[in-house]
N, CA, C, O and CB atoms as a CASP TS submission, in Angstrom:
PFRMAT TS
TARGET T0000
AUTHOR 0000-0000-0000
METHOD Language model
MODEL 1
PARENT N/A
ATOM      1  N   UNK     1      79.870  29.104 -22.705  1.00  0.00           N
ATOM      2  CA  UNK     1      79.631  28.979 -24.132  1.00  0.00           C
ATOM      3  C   UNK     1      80.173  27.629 -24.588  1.00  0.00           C
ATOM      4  O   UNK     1      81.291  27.366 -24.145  1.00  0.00           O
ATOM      5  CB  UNK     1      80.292  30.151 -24.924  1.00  0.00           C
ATOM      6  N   UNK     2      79.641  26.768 -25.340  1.00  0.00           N
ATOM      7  CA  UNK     2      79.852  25.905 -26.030  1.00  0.00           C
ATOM      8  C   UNK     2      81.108  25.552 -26.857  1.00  0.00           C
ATOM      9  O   UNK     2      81.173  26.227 -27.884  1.00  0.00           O
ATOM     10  CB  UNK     2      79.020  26.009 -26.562  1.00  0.00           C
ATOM     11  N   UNK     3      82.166  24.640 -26.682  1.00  0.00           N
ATOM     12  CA  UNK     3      83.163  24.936 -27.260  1.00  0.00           C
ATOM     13  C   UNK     3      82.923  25.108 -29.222  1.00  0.00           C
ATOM     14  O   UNK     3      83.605  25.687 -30.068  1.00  0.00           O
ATOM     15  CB  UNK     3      84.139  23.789 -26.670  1.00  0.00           C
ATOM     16  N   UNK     4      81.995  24.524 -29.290  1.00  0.00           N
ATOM     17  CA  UNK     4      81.963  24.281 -30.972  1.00  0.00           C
ATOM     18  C   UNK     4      81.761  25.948 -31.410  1.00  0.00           C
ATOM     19  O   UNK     4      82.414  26.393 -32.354  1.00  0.00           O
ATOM     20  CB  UNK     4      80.357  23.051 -31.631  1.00  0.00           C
ATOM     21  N   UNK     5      80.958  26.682 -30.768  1.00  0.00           N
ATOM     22  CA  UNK     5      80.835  28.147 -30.636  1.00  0.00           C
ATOM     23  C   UNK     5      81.644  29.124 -30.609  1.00  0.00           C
ATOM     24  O   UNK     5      81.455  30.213 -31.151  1.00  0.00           O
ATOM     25  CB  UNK     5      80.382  28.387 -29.814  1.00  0.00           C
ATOM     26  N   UNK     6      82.720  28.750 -29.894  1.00  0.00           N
ATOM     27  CA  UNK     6      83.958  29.563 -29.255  1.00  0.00           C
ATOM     28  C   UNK     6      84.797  29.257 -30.706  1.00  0.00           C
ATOM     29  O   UNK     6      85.571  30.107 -31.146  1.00  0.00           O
ATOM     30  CB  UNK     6      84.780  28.831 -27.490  1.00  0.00           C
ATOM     31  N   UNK     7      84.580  28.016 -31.378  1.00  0.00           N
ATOM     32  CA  UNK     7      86.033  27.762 -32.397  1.00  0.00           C
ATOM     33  C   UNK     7      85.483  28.247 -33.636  1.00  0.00           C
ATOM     34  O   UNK     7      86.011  28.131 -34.741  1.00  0.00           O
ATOM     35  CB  UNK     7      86.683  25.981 -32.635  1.00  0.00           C
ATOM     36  N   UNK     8      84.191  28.896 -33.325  1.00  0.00           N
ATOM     37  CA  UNK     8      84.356  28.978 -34.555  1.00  0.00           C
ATOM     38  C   UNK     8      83.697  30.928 -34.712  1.00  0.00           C
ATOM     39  O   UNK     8      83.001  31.569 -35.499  1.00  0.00           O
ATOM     40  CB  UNK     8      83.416  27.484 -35.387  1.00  0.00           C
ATOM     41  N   UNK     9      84.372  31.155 -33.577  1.00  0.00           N
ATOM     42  CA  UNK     9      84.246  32.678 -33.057  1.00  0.00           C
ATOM     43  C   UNK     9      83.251  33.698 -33.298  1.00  0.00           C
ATOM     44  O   UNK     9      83.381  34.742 -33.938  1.00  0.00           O
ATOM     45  CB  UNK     9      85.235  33.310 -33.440  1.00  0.00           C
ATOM     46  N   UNK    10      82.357  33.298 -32.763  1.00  0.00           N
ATOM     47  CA  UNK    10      81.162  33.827 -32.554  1.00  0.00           C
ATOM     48  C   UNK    10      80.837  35.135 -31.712  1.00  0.00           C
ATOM     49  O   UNK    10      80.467  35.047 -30.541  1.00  0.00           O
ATOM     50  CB  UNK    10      80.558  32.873 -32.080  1.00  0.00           C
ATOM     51  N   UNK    11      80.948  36.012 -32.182  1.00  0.00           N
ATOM     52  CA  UNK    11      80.940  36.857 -30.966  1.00  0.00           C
ATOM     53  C   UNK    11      80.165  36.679 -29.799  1.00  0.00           C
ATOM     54  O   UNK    11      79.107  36.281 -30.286  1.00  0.00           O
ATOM     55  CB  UNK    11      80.653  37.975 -31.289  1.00  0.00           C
ATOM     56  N   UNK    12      80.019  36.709 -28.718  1.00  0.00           N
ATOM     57  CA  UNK    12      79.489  36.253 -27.601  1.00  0.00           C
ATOM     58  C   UNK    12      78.189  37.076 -27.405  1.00  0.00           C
ATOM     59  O   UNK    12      77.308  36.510 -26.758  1.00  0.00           O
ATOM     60  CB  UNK    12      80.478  36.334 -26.472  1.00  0.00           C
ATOM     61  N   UNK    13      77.928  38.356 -27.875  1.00  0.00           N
ATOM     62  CA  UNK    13      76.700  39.047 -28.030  1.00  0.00           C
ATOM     63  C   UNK    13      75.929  38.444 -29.214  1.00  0.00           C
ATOM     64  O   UNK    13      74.727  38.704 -29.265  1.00  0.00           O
ATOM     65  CB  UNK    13      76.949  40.543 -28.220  1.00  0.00           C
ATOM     66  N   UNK    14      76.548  37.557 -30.316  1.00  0.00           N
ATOM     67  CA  UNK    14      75.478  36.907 -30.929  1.00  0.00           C
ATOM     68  C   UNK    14      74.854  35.736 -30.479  1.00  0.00           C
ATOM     69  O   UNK    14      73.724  35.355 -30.784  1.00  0.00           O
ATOM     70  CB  UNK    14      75.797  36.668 -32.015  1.00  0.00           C
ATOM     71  N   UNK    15      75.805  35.089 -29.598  1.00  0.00           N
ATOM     72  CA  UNK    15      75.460  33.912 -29.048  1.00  0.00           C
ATOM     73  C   UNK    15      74.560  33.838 -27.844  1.00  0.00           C
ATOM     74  O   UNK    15      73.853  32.878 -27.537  1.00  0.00           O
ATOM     75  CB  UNK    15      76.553  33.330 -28.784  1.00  0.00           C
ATOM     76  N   UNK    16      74.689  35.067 -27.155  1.00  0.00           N
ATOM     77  CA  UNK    16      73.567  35.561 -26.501  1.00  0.00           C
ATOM     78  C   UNK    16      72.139  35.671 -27.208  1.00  0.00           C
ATOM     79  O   UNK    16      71.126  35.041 -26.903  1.00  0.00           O
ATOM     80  CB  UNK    16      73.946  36.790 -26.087  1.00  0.00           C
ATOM     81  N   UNK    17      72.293  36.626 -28.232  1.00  0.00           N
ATOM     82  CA  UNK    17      70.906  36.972 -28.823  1.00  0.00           C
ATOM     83  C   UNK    17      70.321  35.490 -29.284  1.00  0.00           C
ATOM     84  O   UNK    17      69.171  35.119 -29.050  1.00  0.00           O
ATOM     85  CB  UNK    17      71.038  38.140 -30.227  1.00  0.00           C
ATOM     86  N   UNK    18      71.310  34.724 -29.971  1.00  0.00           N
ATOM     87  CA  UNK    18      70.588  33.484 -30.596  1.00  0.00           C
ATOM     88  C   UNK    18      70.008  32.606 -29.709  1.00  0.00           C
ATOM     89  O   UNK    18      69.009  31.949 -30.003  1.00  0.00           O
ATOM     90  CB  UNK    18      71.452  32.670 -31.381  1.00  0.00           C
ATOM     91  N   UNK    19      70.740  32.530 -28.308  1.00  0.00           N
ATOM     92  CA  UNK    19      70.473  31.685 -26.731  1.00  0.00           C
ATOM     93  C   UNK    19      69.022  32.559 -26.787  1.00  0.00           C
ATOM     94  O   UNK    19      67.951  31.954 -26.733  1.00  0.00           O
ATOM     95  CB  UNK    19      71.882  32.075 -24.954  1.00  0.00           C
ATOM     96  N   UNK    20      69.066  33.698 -26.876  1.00  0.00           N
ATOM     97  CA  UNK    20      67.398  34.334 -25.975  1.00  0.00           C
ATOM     98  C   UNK    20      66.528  33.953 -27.660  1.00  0.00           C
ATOM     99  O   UNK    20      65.358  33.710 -27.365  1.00  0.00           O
ATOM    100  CB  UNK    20      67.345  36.997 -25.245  1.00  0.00           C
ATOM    101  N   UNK    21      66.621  33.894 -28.425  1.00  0.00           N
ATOM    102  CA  UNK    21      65.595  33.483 -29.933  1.00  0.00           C
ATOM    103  C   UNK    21      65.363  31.951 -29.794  1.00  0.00           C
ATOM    104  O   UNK    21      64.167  31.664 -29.849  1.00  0.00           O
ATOM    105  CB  UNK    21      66.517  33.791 -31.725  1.00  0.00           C
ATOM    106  N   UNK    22      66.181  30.923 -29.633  1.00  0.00           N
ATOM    107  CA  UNK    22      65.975  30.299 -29.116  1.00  0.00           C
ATOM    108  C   UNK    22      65.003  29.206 -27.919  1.00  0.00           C
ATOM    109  O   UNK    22      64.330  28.176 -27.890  1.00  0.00           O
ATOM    110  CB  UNK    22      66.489  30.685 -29.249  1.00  0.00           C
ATOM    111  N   UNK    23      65.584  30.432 -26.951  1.00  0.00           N
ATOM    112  CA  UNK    23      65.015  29.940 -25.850  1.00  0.00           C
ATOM    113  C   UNK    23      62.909  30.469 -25.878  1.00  0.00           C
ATOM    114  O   UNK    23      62.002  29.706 -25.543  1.00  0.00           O
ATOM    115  CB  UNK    23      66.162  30.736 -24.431  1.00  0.00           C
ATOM    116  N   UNK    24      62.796  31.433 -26.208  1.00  0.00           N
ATOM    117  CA  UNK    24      61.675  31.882 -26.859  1.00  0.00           C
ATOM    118  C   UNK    24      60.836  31.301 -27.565  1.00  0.00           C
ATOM    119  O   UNK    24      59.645  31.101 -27.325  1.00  0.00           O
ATOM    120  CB  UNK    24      61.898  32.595 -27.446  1.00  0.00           C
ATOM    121  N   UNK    25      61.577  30.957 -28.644  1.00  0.00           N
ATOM    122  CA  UNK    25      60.760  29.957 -29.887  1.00  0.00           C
ATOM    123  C   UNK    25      60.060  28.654 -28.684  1.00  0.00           C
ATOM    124  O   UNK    25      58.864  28.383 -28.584  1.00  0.00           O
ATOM    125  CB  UNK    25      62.319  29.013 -31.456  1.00  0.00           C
ATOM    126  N   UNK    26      61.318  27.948 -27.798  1.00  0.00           N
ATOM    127  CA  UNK    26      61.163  26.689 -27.482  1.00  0.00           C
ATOM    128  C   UNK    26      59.483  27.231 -26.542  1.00  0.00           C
ATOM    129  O   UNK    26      58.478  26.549 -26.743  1.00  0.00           O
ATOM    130  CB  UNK    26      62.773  25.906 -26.530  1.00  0.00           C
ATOM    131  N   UNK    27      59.411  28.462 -25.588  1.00  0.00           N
ATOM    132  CA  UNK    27      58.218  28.770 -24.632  1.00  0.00           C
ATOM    133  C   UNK    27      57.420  29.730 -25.155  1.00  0.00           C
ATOM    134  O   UNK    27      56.401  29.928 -24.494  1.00  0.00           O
ATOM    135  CB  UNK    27      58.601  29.236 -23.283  1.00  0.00           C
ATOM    136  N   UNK    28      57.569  30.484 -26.269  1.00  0.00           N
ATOM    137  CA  UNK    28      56.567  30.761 -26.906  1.00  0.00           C
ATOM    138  C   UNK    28      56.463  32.356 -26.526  1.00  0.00           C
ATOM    139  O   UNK    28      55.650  33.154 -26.993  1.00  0.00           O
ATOM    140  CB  UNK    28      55.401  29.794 -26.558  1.00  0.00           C
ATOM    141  N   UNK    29      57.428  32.602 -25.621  1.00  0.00           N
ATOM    142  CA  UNK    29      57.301  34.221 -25.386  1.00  0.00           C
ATOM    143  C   UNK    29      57.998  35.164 -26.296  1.00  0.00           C
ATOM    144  O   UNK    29      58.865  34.706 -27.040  1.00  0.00           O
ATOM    145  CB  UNK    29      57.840  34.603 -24.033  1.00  0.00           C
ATOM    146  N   UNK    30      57.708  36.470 -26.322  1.00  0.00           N
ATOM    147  CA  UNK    30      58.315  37.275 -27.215  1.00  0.00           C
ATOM    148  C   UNK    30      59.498  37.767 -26.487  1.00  0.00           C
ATOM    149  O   UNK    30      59.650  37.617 -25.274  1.00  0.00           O
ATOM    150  CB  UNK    30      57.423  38.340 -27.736  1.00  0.00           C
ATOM    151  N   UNK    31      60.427  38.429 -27.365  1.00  0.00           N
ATOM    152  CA  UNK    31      61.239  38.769 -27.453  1.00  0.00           C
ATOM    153  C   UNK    31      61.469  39.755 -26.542  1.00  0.00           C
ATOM    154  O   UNK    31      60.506  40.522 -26.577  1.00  0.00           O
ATOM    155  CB  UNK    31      61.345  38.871 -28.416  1.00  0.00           C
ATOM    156  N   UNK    32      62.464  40.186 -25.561  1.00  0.00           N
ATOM    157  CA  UNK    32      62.736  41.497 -25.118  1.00  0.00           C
ATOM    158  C   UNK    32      63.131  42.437 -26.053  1.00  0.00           C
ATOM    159  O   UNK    32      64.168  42.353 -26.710  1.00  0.00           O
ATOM    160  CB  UNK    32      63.635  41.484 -24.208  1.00  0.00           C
ATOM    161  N   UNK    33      62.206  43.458 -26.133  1.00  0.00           N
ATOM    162  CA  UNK    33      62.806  44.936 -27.508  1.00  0.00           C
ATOM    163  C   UNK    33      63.938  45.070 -27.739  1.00  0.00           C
ATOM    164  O   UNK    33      64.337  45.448 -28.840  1.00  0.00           O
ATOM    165  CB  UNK    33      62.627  46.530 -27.237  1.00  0.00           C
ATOM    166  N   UNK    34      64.949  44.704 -26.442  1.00  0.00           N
ATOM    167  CA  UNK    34      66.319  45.348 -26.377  1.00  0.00           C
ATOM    168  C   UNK    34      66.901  44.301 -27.430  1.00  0.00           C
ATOM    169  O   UNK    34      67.689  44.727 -28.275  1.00  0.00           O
ATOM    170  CB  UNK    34      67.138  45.418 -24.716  1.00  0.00           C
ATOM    171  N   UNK    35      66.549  42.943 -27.422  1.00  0.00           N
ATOM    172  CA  UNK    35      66.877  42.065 -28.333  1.00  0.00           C
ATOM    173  C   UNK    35      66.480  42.275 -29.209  1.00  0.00           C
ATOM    174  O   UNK    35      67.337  42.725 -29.970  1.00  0.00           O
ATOM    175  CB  UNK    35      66.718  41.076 -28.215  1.00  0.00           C
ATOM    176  N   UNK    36      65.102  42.177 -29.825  1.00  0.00           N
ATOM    177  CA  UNK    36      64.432  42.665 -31.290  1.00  0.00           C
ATOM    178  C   UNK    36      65.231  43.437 -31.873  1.00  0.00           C
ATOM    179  O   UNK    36      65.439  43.267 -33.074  1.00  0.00           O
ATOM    180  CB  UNK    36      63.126  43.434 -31.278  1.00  0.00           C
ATOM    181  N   UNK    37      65.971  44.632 -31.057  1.00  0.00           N
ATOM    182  CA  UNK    37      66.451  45.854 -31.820  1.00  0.00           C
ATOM    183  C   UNK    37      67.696  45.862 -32.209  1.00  0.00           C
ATOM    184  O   UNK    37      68.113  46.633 -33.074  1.00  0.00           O
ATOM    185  CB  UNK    37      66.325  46.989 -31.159  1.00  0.00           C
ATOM    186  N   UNK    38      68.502  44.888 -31.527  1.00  0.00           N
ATOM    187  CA  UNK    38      69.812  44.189 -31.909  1.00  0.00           C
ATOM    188  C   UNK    38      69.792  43.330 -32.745  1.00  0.00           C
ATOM    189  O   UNK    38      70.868  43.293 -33.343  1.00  0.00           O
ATOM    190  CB  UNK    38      70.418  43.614 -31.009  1.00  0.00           C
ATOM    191  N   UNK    39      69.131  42.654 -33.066  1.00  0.00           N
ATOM    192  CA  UNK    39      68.901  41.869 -34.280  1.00  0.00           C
ATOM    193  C   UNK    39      68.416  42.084 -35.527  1.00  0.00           C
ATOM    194  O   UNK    39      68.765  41.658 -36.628  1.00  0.00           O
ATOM    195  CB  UNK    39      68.310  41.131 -34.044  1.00  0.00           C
ATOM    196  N   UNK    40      67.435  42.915 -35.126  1.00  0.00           N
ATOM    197  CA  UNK    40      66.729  43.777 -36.512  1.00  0.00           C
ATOM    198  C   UNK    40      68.423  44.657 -37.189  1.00  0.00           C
ATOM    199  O   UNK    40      69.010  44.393 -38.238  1.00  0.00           O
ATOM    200  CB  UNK    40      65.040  45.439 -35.719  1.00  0.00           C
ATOM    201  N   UNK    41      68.750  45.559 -36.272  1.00  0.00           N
ATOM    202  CA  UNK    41      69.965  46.598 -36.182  1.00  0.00           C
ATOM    203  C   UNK    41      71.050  45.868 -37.404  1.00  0.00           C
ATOM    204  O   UNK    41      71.257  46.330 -38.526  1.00  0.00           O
ATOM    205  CB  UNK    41      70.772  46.661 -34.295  1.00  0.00           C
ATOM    206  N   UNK    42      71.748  44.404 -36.720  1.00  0.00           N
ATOM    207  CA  UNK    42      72.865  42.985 -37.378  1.00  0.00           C
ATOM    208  C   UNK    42      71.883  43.183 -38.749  1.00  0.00           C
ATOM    209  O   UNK    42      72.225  44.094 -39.503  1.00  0.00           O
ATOM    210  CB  UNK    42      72.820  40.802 -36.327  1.00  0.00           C
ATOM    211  N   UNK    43      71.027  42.617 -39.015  1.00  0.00           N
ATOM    212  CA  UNK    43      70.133  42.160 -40.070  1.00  0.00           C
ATOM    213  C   UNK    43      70.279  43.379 -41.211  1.00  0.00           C
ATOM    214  O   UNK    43      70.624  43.048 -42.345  1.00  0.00           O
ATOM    215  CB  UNK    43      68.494  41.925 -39.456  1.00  0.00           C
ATOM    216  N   UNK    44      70.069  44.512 -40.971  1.00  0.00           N
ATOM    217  CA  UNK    44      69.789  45.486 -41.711  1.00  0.00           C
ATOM    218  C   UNK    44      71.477  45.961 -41.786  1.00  0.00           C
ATOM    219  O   UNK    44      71.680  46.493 -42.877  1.00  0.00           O
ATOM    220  CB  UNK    44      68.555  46.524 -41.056  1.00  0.00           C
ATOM    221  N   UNK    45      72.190  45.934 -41.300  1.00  0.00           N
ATOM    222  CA  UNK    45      73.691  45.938 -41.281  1.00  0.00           C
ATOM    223  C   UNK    45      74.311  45.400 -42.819  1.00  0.00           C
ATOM    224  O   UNK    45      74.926  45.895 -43.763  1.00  0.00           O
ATOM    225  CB  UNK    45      74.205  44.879 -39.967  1.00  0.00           C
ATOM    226  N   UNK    46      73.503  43.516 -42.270  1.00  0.00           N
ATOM    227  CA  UNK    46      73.782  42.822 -43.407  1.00  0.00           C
ATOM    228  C   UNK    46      73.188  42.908 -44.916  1.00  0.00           C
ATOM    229  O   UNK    46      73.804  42.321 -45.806  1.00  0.00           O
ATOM    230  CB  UNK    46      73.594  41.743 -43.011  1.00  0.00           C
ATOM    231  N   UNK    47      72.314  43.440 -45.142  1.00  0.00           N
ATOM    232  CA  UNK    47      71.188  43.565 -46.237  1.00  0.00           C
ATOM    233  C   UNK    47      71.995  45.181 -46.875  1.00  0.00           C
ATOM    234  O   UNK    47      72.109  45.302 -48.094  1.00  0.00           O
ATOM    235  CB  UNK    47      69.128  43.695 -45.396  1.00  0.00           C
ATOM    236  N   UNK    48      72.347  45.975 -46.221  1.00  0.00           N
ATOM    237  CA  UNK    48      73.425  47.001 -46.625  1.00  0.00           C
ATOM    238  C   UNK    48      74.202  46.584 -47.459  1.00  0.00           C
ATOM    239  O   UNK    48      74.132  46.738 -48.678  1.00  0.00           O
ATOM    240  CB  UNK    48      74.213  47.468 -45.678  1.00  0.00           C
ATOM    241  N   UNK    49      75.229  45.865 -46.673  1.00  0.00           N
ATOM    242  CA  UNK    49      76.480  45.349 -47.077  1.00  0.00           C
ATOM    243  C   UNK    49      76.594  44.232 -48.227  1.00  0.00           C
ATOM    244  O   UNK    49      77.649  43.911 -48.775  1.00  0.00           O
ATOM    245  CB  UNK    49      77.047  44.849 -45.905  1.00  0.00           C
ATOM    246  N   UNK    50      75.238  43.658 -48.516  1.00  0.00           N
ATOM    247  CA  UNK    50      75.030  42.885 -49.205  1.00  0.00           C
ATOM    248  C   UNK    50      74.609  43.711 -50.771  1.00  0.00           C
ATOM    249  O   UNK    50      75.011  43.173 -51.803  1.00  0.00           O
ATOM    250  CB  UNK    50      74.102  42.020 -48.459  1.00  0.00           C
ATOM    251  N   UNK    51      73.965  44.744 -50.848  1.00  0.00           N
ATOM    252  CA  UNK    51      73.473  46.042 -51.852  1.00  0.00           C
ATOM    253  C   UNK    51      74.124  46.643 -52.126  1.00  0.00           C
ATOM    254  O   UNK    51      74.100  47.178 -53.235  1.00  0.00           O
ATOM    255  CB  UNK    51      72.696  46.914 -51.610  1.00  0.00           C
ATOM    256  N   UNK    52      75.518  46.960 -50.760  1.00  0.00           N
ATOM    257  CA  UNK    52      76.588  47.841 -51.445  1.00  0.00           C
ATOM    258  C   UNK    52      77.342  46.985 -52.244  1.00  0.00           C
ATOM    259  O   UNK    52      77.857  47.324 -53.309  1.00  0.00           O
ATOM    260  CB  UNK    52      77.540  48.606 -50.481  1.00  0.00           C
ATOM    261  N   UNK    53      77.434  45.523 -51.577  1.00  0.00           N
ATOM    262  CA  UNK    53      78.668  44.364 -52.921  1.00  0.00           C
ATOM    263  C   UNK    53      78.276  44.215 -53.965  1.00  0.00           C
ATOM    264  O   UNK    53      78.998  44.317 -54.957  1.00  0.00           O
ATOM    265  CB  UNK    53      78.992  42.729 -52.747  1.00  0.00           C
ATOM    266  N   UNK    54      76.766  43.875 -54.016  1.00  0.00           N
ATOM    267  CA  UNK    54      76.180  43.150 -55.291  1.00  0.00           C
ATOM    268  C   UNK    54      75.338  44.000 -56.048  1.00  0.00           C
ATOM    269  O   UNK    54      75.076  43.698 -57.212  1.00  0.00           O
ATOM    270  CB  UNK    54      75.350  41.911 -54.958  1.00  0.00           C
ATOM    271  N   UNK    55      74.901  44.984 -55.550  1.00  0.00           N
ATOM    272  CA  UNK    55      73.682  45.534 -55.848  1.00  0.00           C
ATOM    273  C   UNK    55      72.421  44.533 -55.496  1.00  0.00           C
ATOM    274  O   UNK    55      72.476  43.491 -54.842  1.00  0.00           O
ATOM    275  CB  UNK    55      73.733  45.918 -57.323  1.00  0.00           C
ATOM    276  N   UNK    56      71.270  45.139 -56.110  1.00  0.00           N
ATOM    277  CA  UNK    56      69.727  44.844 -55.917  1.00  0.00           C
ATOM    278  C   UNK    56      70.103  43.498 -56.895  1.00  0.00           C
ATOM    279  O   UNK    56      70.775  43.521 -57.927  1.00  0.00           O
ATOM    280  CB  UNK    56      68.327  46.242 -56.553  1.00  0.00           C
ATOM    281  N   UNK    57      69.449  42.298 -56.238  1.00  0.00           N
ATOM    282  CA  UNK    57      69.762  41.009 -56.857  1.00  0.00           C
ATOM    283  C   UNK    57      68.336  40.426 -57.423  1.00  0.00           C
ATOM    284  O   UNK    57      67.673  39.890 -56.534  1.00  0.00           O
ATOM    285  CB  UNK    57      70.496  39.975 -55.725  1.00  0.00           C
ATOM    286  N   UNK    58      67.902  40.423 -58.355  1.00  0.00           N
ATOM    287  CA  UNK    58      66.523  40.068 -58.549  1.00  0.00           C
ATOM    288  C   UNK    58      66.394  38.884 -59.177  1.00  0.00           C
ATOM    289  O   UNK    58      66.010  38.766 -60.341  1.00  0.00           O
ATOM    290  CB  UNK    58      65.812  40.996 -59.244  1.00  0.00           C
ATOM    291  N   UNK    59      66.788  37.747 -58.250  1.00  0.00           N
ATOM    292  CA  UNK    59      67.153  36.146 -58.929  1.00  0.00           C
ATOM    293  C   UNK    59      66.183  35.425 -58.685  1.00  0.00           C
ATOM    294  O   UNK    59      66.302  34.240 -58.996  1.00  0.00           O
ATOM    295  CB  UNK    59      68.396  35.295 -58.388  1.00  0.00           C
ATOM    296  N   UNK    60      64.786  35.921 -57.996  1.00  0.00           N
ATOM    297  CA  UNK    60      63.992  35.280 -57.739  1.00  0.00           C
ATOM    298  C   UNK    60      62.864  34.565 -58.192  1.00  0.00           C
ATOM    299  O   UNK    60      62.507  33.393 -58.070  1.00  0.00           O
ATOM    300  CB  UNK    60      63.874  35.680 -57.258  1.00  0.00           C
ATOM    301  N   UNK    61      62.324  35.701 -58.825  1.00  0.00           N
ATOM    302  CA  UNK    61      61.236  35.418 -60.051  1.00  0.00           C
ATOM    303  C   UNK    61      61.740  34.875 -60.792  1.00  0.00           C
ATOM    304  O   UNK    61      61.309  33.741 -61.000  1.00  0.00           O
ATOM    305  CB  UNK    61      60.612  36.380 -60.774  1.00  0.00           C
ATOM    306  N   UNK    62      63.243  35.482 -61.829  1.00  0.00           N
ATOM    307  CA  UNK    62      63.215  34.806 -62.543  1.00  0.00           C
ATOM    308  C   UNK    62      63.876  33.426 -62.651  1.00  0.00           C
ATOM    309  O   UNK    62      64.312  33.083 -63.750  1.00  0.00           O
ATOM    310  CB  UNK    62      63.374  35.445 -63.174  1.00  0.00           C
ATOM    311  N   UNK    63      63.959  32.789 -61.828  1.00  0.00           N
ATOM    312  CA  UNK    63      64.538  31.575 -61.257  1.00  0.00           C
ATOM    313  C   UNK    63      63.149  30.658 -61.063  1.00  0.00           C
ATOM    314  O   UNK    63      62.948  29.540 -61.538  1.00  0.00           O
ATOM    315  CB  UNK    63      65.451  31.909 -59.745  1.00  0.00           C
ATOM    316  N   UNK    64      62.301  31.410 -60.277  1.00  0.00           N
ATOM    317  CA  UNK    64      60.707  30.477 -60.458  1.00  0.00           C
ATOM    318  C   UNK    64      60.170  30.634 -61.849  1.00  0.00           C
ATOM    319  O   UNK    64      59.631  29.548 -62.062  1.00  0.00           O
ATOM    320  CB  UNK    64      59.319  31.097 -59.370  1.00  0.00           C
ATOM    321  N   UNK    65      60.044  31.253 -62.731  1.00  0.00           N
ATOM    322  CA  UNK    65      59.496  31.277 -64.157  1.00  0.00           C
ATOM    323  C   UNK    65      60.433  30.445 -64.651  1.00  0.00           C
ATOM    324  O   UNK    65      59.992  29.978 -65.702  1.00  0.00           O
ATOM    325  CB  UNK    65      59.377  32.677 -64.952  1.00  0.00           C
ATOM    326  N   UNK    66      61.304  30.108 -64.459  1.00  0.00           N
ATOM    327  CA  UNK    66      62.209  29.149 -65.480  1.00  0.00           C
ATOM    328  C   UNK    66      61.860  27.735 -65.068  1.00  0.00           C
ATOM    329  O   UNK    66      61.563  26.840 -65.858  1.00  0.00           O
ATOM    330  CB  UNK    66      63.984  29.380 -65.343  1.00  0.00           C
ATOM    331  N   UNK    67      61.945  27.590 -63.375  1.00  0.00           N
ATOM    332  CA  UNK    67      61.833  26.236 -63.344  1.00  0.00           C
ATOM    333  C   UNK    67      60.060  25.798 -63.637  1.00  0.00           C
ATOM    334  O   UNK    67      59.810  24.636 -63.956  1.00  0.00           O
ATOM    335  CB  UNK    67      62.489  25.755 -61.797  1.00  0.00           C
ATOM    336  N   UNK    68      59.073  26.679 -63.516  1.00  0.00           N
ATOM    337  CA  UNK    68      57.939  26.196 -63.936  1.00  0.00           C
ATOM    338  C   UNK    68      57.821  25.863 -65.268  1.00  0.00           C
ATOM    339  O   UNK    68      57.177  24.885 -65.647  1.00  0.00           O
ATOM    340  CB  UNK    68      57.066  26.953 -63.640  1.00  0.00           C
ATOM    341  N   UNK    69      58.442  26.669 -66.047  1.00  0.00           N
ATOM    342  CA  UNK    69      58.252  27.240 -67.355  1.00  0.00           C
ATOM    343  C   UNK    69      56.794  27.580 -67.597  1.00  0.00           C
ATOM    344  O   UNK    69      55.941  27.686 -66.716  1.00  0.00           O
ATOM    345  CB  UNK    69      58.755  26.297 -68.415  1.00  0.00           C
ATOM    346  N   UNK    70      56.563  27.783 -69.274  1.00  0.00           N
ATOM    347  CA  UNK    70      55.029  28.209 -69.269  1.00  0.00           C
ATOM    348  C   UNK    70      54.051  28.055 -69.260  1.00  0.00           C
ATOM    349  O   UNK    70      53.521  27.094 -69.817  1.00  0.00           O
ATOM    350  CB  UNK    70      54.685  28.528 -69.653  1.00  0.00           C
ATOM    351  N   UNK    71      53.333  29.098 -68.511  1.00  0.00           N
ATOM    352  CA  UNK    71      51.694  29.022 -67.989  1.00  0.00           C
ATOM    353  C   UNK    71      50.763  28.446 -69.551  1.00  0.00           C
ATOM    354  O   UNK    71      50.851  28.625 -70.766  1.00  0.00           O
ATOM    355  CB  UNK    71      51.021  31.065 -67.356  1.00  0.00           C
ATOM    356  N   UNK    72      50.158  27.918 -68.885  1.00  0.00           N
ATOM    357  CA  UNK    72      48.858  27.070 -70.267  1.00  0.00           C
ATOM    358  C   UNK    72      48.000  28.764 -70.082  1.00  0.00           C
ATOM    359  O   UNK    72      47.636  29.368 -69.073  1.00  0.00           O
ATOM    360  CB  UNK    72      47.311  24.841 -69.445  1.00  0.00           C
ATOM    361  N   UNK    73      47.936  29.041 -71.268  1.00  0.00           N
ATOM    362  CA  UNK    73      46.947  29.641 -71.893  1.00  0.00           C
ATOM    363  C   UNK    73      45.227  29.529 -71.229  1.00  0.00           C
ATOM    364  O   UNK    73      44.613  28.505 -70.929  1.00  0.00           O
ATOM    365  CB  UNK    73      47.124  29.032 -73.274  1.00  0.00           C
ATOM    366  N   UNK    74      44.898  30.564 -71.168  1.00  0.00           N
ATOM    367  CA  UNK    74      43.134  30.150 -70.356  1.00  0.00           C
ATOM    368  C   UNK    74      42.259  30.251 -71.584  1.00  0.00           C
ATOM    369  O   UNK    74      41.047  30.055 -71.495  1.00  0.00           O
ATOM    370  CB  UNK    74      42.357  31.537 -68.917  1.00  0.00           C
TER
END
């Protein structure tokens, strides 16, 4: 493992999964399931934990309607 990796403590099963996403993207093959399902698994972990802190965050829209502002009339 990479020292910049190690200092900044990565668990070594993420650094795995990110080595095989990675290495994938670069040849174009898919994913082994066993990986997909560990990552999907982290991901949905985080999107939890993120709903249980903050709740449902709906900053999106109205963050694009502001910076467009308003639509011209048809």
């Amino acid at each position: 493992m990479p020292a910049k990796t190690k200092d900044m403590g990565i668990p070594p099963e993420l650094e795995a999964d990110t080595q095989a996403v990675l290495e994938r993207l670069m040849t174009g093959q898919s994913l082994p399931p066993q990986t997909a399902r560990r990552i999907h698994e982290r991901a949905e972990k985080i999107r939890q934990d993120v709903l249980q802190k903050h709740g449902v965050l709906d900053i999106g829209v109205p963050a694009i309607r502001e910076l467009r502002g308003e639509l011209p009339n048809p």
